[in-house]
C-alpha positions as CSV (number, residue, x, y, z in Angstrom):
1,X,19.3,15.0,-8.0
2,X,17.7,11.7,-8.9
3,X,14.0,11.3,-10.2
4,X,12.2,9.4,-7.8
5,X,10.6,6.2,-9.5
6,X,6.5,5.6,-8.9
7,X,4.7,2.5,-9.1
8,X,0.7,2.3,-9.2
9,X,-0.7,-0.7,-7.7
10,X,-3.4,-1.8,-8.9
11,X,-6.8,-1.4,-8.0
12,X,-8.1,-4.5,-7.2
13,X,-5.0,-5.4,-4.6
14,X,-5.8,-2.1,-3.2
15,X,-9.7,-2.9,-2.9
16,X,-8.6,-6.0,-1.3
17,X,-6.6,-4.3,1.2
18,X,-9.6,-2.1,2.7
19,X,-11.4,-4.7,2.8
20,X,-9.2,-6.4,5.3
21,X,-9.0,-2.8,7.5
22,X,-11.3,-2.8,10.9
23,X,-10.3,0.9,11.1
24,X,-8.6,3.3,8.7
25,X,-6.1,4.7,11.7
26,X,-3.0,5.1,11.1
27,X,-1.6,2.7,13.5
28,X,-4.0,0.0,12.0
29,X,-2.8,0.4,8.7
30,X,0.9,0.4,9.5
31,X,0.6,-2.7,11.6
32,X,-1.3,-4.5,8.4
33,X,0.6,-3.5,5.8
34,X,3.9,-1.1,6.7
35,X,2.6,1.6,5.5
36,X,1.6,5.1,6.5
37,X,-1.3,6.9,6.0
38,X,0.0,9.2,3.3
39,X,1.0,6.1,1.6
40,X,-2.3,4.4,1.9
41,X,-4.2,7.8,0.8
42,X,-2.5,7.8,-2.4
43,X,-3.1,3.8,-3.5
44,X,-7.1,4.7,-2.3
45,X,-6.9,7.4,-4.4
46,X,-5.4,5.2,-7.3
47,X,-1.8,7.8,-7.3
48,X,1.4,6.3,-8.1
49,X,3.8,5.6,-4.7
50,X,7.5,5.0,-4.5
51,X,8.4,2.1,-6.3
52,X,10.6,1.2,-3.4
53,X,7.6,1.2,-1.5
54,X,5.4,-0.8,-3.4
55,X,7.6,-3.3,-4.0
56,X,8.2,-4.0,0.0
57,X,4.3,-3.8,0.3
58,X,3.7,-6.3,-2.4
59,X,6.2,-8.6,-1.0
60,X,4.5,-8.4,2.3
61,X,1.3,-9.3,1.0
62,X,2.0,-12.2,-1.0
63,X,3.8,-13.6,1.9
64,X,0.3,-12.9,3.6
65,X,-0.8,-14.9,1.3
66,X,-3.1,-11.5,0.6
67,X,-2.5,-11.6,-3.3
């Protein structure tokens, strides 16, 4: 079995992501960022995600022009 590999994001992109949220639904956040909740729980709580994931997610925001 492989070790899965975890990326933190930092904290400022992930201020500047709530920032942008209306709502903290789940639908809300997956239509902003592609994302789930449990996802978005961890980065608000400064935990390491997937590194698969964060890389898709900060991809998607700097062609938001977000970051």
């Amino acid at each position: 079995m492989t070790t899965q590999r975890l990326t933190q994001v930092e904290p400022a992109v992930v201020h500047k992501m709530a920032s942008m949220l209306k709502s903290q639904k789940p639908d809300v956040i997956q239509n902003h960022f592609g994302i789930g909740l449990n996802t978005w729980v961890k980065l608000r709580e400064g935990q390491a995600i997937r590194h698969s994931v964060a890389i898709r997610l900060l991809q998607r925001l700097q062609r938001d022009e977000v970051i």
